[in-house]
Rosetta silent file (secondary structure, phi, psi, omega in degrees, C-alpha in Angstrom):
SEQUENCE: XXXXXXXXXXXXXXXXXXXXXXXXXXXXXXXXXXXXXXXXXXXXXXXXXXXXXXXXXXXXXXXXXXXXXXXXXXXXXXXXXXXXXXXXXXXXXXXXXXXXXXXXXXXXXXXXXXXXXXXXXXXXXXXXXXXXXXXXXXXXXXXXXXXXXXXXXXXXXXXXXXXXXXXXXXXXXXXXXXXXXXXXXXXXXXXXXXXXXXXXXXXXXXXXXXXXXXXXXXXXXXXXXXXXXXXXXXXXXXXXXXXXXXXXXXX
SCORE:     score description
SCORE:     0.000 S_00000001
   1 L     0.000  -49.630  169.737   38.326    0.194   29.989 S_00000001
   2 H   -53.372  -44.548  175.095   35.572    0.249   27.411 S_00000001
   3 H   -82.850    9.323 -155.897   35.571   -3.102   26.899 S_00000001
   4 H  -104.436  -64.722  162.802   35.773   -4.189   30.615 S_00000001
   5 H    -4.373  -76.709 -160.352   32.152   -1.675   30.758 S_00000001
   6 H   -38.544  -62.555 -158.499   30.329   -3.013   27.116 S_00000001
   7 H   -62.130  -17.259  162.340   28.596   -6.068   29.535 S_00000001
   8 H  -107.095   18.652 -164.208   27.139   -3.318   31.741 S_00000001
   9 L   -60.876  108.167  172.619   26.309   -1.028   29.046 S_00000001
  10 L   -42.467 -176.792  178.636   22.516   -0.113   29.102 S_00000001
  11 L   -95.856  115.353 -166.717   20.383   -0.700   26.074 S_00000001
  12 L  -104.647  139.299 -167.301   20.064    2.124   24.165 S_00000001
  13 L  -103.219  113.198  177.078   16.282    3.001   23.242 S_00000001
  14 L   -86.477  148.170  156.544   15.633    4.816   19.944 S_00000001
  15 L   -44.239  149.713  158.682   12.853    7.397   19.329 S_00000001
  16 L   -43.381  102.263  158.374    9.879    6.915   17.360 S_00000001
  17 E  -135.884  171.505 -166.483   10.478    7.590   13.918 S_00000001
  18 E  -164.834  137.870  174.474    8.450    6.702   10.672 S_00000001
  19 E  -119.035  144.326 -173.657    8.238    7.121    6.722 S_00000001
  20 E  -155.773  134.558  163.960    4.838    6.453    5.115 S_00000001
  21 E  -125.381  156.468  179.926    3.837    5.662    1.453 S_00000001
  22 L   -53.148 -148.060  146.568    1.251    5.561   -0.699 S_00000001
  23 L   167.885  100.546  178.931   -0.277    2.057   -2.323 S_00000001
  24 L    31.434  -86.935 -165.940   -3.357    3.754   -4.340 S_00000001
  25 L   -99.443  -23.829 -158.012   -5.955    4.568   -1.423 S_00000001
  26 L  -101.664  156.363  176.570   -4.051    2.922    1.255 S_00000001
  27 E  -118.546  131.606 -170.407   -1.291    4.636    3.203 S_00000001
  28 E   -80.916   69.952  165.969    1.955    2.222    4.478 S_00000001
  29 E   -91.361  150.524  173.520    3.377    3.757    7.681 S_00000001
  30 E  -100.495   98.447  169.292    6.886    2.369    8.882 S_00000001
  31 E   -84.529  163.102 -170.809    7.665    2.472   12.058 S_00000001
  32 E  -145.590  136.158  169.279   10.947    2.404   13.761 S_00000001
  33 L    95.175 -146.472  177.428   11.751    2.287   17.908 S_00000001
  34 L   -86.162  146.361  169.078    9.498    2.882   20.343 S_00000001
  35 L  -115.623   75.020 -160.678    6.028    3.491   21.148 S_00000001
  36 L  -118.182  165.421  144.301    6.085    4.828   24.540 S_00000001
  37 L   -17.250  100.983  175.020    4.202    7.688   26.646 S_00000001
  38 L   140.978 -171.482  166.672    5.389   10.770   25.415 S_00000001
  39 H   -26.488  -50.892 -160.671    6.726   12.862   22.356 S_00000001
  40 H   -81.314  -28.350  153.972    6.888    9.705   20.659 S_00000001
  41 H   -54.282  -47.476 -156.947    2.921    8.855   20.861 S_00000001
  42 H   -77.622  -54.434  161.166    2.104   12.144   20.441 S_00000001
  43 H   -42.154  -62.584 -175.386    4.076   12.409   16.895 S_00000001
  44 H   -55.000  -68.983 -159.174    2.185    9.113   15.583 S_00000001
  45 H   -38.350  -55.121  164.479   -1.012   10.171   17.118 S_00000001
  46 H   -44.299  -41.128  176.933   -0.781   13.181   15.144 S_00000001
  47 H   -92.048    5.736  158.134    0.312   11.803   11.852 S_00000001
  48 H   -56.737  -58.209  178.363   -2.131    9.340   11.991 S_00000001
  49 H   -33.421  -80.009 -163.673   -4.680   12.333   12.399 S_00000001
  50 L   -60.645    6.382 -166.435   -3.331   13.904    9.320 S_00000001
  51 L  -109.307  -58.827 -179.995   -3.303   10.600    7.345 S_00000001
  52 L   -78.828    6.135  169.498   -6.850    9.781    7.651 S_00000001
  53 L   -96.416  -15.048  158.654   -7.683   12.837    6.608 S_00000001
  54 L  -106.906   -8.191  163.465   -6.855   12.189    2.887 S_00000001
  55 L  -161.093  123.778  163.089   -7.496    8.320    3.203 S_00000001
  56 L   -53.385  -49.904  176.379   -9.000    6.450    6.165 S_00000001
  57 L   -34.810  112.401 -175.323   -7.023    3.325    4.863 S_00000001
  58 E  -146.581  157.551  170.808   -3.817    2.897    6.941 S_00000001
  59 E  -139.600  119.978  173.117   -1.398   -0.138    7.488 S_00000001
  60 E   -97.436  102.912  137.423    1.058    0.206   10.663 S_00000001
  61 E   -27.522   98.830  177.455    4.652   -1.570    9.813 S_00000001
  62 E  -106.262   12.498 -162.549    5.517   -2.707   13.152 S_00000001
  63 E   -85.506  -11.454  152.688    8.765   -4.674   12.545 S_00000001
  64 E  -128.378   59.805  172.029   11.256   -2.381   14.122 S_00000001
  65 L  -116.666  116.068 -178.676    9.405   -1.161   16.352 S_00000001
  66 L   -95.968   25.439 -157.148   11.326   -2.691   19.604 S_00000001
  67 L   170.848  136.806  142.534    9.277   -1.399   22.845 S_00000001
  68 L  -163.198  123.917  168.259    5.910   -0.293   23.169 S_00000001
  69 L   -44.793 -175.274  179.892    4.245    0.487   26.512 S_00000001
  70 H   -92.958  -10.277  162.035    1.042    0.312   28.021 S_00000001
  71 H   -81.018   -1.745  178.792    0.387    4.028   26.761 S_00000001
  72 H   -95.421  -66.187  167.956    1.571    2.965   23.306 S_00000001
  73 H   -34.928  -60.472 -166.443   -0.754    0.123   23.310 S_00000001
  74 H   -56.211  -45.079 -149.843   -3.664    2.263   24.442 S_00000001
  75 H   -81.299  -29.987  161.131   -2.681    5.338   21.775 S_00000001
  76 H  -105.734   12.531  173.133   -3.113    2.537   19.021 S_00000001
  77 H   -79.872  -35.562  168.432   -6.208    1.072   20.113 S_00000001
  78 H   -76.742  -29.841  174.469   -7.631    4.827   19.742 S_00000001
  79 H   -51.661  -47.156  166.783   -5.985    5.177   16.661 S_00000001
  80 H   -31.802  -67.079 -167.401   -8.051    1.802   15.578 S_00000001
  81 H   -70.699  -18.613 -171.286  -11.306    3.843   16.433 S_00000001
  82 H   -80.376  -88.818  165.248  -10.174    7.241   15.278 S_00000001
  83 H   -27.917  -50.864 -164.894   -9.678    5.236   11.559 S_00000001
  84 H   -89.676  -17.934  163.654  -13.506    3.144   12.220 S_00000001
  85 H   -57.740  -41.989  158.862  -15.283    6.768   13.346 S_00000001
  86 L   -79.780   -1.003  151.874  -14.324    7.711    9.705 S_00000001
  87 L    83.068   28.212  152.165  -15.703    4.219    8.526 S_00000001
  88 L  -122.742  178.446  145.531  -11.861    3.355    7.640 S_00000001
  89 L   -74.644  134.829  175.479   -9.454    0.725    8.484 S_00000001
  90 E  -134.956  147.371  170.601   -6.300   -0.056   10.177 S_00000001
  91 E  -116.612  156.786  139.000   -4.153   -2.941    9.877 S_00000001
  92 E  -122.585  171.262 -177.875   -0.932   -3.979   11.400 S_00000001
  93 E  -143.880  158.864 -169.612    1.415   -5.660   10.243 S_00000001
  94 L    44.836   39.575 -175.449    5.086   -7.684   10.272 S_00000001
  95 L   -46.362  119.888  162.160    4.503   -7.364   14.933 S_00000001
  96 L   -87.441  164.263 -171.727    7.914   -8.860   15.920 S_00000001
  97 L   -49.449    0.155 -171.282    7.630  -11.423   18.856 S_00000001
  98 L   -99.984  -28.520 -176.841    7.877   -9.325   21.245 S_00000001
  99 H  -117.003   11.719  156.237    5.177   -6.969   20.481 S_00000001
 100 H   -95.089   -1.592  148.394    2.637   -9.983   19.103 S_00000001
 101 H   -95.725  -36.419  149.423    2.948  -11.023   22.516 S_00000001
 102 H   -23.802  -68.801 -175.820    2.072   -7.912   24.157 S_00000001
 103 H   -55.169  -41.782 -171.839   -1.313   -8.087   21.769 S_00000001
 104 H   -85.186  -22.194  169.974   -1.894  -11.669   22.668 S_00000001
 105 L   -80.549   25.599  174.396   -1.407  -11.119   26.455 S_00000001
 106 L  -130.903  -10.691  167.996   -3.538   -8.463   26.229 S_00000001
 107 L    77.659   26.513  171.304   -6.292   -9.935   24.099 S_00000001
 108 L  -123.443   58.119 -157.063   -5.805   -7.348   21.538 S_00000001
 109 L  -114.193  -49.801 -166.314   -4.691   -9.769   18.840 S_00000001
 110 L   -86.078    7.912 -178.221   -8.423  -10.189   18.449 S_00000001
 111 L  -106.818  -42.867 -141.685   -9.129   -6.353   18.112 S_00000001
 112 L   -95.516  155.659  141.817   -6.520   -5.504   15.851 S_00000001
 113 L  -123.304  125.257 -177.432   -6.185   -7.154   12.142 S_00000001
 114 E  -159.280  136.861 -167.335   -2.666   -8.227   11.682 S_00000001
 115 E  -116.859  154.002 -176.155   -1.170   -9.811    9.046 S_00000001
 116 L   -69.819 -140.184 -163.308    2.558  -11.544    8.557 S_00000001
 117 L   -29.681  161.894  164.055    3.616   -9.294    5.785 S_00000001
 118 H   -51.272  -68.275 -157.221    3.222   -5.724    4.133 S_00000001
 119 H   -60.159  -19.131 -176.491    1.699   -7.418    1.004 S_00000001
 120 H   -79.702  -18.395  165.113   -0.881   -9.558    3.058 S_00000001
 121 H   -36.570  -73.269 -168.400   -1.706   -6.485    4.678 S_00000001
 122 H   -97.361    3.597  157.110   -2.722   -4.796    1.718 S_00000001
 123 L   -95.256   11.617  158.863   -4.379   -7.475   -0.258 S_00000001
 124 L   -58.588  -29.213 -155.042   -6.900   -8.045    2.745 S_00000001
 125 L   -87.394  -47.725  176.553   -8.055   -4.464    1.648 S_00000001
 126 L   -75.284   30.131 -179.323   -9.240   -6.208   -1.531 S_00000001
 127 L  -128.289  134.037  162.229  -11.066   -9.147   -0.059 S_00000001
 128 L   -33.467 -176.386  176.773  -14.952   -8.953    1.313 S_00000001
 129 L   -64.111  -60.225 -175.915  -15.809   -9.829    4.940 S_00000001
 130 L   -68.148    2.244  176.642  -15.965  -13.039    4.320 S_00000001
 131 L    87.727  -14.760  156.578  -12.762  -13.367    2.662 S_00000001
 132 L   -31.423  160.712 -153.382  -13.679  -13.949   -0.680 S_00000001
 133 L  -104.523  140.350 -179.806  -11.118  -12.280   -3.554 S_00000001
 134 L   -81.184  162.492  154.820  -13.137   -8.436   -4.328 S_00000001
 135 L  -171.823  149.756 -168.226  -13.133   -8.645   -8.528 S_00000001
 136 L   -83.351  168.259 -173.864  -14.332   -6.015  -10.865 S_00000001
 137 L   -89.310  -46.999 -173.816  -17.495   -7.034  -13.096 S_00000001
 138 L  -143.583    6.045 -178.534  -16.511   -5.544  -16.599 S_00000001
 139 L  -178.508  125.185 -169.959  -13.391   -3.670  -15.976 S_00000001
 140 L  -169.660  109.877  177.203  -10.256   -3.564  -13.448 S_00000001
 141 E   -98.307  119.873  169.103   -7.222   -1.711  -14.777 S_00000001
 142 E  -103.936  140.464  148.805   -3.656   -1.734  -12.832 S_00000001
 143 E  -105.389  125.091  177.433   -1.512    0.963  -14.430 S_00000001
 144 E  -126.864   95.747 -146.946    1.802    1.105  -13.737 S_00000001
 145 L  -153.485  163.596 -164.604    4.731    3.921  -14.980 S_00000001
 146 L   -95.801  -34.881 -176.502    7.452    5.813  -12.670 S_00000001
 147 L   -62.409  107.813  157.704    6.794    9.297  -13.905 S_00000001
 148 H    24.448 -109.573  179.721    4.292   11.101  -11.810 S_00000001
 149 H   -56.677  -37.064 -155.507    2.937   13.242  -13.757 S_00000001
 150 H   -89.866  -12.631  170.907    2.036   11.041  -16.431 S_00000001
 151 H   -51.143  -73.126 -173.742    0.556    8.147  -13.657 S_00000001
 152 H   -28.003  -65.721 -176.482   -1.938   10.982  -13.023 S_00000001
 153 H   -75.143   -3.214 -177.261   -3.049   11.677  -16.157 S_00000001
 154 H   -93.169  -52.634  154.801   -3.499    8.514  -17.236 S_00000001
 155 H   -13.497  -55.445  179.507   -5.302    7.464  -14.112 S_00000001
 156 H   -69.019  -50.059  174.700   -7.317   10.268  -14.236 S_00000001
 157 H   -35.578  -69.354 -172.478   -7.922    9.606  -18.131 S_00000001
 158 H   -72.767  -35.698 -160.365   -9.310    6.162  -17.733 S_00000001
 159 H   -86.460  -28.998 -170.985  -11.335    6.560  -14.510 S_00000001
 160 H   -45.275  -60.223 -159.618  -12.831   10.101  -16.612 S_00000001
 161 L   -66.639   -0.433  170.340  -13.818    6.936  -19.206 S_00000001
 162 L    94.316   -5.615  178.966  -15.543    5.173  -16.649 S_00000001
 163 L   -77.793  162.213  177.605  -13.160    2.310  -16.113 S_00000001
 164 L  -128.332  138.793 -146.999  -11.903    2.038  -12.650 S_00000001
 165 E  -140.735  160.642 -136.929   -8.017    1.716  -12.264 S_00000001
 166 E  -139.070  138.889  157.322   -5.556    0.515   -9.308 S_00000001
 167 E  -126.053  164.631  161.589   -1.738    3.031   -9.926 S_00000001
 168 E  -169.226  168.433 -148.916    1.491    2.562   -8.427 S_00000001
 169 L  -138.358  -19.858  162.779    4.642    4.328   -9.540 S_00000001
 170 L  -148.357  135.528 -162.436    6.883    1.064   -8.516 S_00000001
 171 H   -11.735  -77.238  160.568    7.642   -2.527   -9.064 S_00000001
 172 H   -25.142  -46.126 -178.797    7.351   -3.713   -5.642 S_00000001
 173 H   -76.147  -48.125  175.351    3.945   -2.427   -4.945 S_00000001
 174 H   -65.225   -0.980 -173.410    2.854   -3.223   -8.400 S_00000001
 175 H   -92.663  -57.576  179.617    3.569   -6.876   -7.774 S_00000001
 176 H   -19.909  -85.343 -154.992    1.298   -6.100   -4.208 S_00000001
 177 H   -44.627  -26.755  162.766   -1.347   -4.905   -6.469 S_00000001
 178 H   -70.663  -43.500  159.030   -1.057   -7.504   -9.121 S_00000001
 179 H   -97.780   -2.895  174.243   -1.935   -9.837   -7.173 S_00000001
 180 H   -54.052  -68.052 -159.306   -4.732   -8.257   -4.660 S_00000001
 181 H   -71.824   -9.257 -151.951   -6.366   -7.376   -7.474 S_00000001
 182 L    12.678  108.292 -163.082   -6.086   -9.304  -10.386 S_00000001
 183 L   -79.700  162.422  161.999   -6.262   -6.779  -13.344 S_00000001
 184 L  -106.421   12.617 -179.904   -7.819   -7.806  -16.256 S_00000001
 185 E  -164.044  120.883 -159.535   -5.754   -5.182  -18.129 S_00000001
 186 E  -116.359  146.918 -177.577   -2.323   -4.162  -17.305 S_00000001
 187 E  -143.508  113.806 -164.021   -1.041   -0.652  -18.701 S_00000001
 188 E  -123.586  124.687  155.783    2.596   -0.399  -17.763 S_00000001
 189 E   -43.720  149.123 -170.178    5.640    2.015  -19.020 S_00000001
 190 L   -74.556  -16.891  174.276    7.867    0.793  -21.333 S_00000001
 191 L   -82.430  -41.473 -162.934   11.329    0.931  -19.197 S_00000001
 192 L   -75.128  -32.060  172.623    9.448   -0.563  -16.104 S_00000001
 193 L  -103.830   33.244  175.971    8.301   -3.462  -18.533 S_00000001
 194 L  -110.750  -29.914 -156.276   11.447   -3.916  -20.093 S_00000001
 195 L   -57.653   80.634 -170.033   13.022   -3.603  -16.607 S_00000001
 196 L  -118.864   33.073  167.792   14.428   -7.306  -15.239 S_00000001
 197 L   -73.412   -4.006 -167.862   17.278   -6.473  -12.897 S_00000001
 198 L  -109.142  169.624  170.859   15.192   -6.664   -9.756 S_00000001
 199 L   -84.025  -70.541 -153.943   13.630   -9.887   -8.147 S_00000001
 200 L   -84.407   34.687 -154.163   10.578   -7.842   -8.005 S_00000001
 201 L   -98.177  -43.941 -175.020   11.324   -6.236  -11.514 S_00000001
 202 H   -61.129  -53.240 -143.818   11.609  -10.131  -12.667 S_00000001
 203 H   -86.103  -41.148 -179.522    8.702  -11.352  -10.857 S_00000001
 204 H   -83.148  -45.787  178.697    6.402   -9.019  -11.914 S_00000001
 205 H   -78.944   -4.797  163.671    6.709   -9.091  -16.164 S_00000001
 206 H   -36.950  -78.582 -162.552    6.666  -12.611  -15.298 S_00000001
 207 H   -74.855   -5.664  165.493    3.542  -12.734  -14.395 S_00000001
 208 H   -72.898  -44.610 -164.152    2.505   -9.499  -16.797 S_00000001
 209 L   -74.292   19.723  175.516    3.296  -11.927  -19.703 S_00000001
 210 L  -114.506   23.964 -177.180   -0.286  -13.685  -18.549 S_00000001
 211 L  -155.227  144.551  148.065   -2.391  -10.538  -18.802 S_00000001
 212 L   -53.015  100.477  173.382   -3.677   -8.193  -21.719 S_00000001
 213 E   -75.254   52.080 -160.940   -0.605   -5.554  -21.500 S_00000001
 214 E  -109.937  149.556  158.342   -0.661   -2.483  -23.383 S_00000001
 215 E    -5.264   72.177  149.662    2.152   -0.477  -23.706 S_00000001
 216 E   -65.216  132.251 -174.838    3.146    3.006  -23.078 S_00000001
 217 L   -66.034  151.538 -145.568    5.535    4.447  -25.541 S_00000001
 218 L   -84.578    9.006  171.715    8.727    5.396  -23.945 S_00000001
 219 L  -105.469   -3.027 -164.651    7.868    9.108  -25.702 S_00000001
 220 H   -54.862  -52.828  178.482    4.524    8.930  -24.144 S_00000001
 221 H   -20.362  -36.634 -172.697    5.451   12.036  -21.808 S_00000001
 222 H   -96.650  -11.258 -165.381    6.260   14.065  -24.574 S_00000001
 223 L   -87.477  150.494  176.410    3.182   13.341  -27.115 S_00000001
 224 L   -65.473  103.848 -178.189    0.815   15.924  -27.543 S_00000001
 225 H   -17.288  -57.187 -179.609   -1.499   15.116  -24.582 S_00000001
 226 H   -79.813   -6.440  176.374   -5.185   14.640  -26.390 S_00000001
 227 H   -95.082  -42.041  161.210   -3.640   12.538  -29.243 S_00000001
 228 H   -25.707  -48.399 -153.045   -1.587   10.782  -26.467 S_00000001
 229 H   -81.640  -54.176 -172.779   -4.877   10.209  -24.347 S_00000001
 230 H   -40.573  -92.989 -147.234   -7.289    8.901  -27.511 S_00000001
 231 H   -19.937  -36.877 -157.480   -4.977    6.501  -28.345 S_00000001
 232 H   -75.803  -39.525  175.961   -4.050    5.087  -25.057 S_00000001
 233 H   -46.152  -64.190 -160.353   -8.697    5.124  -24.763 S_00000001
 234 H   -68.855    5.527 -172.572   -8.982    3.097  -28.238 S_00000001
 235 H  -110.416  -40.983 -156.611   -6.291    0.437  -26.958 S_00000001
 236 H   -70.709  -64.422 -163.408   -7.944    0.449  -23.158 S_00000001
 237 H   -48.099  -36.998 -170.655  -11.876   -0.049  -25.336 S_00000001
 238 H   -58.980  -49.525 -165.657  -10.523   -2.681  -27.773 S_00000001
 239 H   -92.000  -23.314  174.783   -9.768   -4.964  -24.880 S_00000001
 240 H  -123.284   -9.720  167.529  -12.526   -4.129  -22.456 S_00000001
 241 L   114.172 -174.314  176.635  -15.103   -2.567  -24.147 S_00000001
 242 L   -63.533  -20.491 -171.971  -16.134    1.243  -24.011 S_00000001
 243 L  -142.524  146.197  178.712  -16.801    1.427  -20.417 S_00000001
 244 L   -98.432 -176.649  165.709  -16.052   -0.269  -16.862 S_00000001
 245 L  -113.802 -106.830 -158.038  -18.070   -0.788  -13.787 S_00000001
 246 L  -101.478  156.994  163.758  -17.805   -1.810  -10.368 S_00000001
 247 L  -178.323 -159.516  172.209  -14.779   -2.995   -8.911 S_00000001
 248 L   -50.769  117.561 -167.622  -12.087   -3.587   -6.174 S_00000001
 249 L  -130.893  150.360  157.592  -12.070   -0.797   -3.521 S_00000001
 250 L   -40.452  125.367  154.745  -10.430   -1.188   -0.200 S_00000001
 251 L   -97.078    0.000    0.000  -12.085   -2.616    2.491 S_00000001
C-alpha cells in the first residue's frame, strides 16, 4: 500500500533553520528550508537583528534553502537595508537555481551581491569598490591557533602593538583568509601547522610554506603569559618592524 501511495506523496517542506559562524568581523549564516511568511521569517528577521548588532558584516548561505516566497524575498530585501542603515553589508551566497531565478525574475540579482561560493563571498569583503585586492601598507598579520583563549590574547596582543591582525580558529576559514588577504606574516599553532590530514589542512601549509611563519610553541598556553607575549612581539618586530598601519577591513 505504501508503495502504490509514494507517487502521490506530497513534498514535504522543512522549516527554516540556520547555524552562523564567525570569519573575524564577518558573520556566515547557513540557511536550511524555507523562507516563507511566517515563524520562519520572523526567526531570521530576528537573528539578523541580533547579528548586526555585534557586526554589520553578514553573508546569507542560501544553498539549502529550497522555497522562498514573495514575503521571504521582501523580508531579505529589508534585511539588505537594515545591514546598509548601519553602514554594513550583506552578501549572499551559493543561491541554488531555483532561488537565483526568483532574484533574476525579479530584478533583484542587481540589488543583492551574490557570489558562487562561501569563500568568494568573503574575500569581496577585502576588495575596494572598484575591485581592486584591499592590502595593508606596513603590516597585515593572519593568526591562526584552535584554542580560544589563546587566539584572543594573541590577537589582542598584536593589535595592542599596533599591528593589525585577521584570526580564525580553523583551517578552512584560514585558507578563506589566506587568500582575501594576503598576510605578510602568518602566526599559526604548532599542531594546526603540522596538521596535513585535511585537503584544507594540506592546502593551506602549502601555501604557508611561501610566507614569513612564526611559530607558536605547542606549550604556548601554558607559558607564563608576559614572557609568552614579549617573545611572540620580538619575533612579530623582527619581521615587520615595531609597528603596523593601515590595512584590510571589510567592506
Amino acid at each position: 500500500m505504501i508503495d502504490a501511495l509514494a507517487p502521490f506523496a506530497k513534498e514535504v517542506l522543512v522549516a527554516l533553520t540556520f547555524q552562523s559562524r564567525r570569519v573575524e568581523e564577518i558573520t556566515v549564516v547557513e540557511c536550511s528550508g524555507r523562507i516563507v511568511e511566517g515563524a520562519e521569517s520572523e526567526a531570521l528577521q530576528r537573528l539578523v537583528t541580533d547579528l548586526i548588532a555585534e557586526s554589520p558584516y553578514l553573508i546569507l548561505h542560501l544553498a539549502k534553502i529550497d522555497f522562498i516566497d514573495s514575503s521571504g524575498l521582501g523580508l531579505l530585501v529589508r534585511c539588505l537595508i537594515r545591514t546598509e542603515h548601519v553602514h554594513g553589508v550583506l552578501r549572499l551566497c551559493a543561491a541554488p537555481p531555483r532561488i537565483r531565478e526568483a532574484l533574476h525574475m525579479t530584478g533583484l540579482d542587481t540589488v543583492f551581491q551574490i557570489f558562487e561560493t562561501e569563500a568568494a563571498a568573503i574575500e569581496g569583503f577585502y576588495r575596494s569598490a572598484n575591485g581592486e585586492r584591499r592590502t595593508a601598507a606596513d603590516a597585515n598579520i593572519l593568526c591562526v591557533e584552535q584554542s580560544a583563549n589563546v587566539l584572543a590574547y594573541v590577537g589582542q596582543l598584536l593589535r595592542q602593538a599596533g599591528y593589525v591582525v585577521v584570526t580564525t580558529g580553523n583551517l578552512p576559514d584560514a585558507l578563506t583568509l589566506l587568500t582575501a588577504t594576503r598576510p605578510k606574516v602568518l602566526v599559526v599553532g604548532a599542531a594546526l601547522r603540522a596538521l596535513r590530514t585535511t585537503r584544507a589542512a594540506e592546502k593551506f601549509n602549502e601555501l604557508a610554506d611561501s610566507l614569513r611563519v612564526i611559530q607558536l610553541p605547542a606549550d604556548f598556553s601554558i607559558q607564563e603569559a608576559g614572557h609568552a607575549g614579549r617573545q611572540l612581539l620580538d619575533e612579530v618586530r623582527s619581521v615587520l618592524g615595531p609597528s603596523g598601519a593601515s590595512a584590510a577591513a571589510p567592506a
